[in-house]
C-alpha positions in Angstrom: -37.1 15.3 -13.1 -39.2 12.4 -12.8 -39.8 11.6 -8.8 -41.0 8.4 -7.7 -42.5 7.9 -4.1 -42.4 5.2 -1.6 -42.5 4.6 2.2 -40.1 2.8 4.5 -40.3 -0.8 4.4 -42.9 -1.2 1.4 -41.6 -3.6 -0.8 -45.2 -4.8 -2.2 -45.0 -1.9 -5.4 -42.6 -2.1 -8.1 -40.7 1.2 -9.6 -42.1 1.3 -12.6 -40.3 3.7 -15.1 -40.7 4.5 -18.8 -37.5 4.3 -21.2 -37.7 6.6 -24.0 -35.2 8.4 -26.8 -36.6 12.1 -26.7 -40.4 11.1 -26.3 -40.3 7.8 -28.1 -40.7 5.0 -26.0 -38.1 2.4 -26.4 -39.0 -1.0 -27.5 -38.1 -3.5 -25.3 -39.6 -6.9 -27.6 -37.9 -10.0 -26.9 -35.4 -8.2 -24.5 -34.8 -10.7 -21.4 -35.5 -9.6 -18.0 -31.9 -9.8 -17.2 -30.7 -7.9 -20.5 -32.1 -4.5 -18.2 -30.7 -3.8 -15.0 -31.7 -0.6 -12.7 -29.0 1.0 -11.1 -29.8 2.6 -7.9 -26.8 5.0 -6.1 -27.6 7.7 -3.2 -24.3 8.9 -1.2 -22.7 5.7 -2.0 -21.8 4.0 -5.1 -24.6 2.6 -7.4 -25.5 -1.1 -7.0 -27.4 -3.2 -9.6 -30.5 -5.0 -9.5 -32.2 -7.0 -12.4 -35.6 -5.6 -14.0 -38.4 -7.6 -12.1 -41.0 -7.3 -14.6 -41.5 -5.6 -18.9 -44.9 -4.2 -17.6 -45.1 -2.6 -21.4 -42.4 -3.7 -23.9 -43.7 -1.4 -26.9 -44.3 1.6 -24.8 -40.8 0.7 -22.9 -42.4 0.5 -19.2 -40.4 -1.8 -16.9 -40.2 -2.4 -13.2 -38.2 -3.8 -10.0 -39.2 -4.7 -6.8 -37.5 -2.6 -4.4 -35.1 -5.5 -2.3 -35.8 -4.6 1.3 -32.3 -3.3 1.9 -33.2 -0.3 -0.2 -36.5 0.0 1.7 -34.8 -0.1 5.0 -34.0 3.7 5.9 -35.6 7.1 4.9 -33.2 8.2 2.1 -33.2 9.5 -1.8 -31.8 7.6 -4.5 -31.0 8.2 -8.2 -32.5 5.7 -10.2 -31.0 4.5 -14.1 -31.9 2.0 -16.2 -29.1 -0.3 -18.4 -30.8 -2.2 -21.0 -28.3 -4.5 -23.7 -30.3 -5.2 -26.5 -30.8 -8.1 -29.1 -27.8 -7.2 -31.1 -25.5 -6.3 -28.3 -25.5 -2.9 -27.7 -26.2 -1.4 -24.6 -27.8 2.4 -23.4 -28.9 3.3 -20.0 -31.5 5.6 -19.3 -32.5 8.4 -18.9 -30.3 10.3 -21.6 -30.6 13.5 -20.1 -29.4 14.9 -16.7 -32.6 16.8 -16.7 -34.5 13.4 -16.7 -33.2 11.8 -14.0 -35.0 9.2 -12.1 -35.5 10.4 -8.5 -36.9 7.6 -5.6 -37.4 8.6 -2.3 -37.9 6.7 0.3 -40.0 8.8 2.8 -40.4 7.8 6.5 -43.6 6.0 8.1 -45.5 6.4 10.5 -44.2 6.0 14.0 
């Protein structure tokens, strides 16, 4: 499972996570920033934020800047990604359960 690392209160570095279908990345060409939505859920229901950034459309690399309410306390989320493509269909990733996203949010110094 993919794990993704961050400390309380840092906002300043974006999640970036890779899309793929089995080890091909996904192509994310002239897909709008608000066509791909992360969806972040812990022990509550999942919320959705829109994609901040396509850091690598060909090689399907995208990011979001955590809001600071995700930041705010010492927890672990599970992270997917939505995306709606040019012709209207929509997948989220990962596709497997054995590739889930997993962001914690690890406490800092006193």
């Amino acid at each position: 499972m993919p794990e993704i690392r961050s400390k309380r209160f840092d906002t300043a570095i974006a999640l970036q996570v890779q899309l793929l279908r089995g080890s091909t990345p996904v192509d994310l060409t002239g897909i709008a920033l608000s066509a791909i939505v992360f969806r972040i859920g812990g022990k509550t229901a999942a919320r959705e934020y829109a994609a901040t950034t396509v850091d690598d459309a060909l090689a399907g690399k995208v990011g979001l800047t955590p809001p600071t309410e995700l930041v705010s306390v010492e927890t672990t989320y599970f992270v997917e990604v939505r995306v709606t493509f040019l012709d209207g269909k929509i997948q989220t990733f990962p596709l497997e359960v054995a590739d889930r996203i997993i962001w914690k949010v690890l406490p800092s110094l006193p």
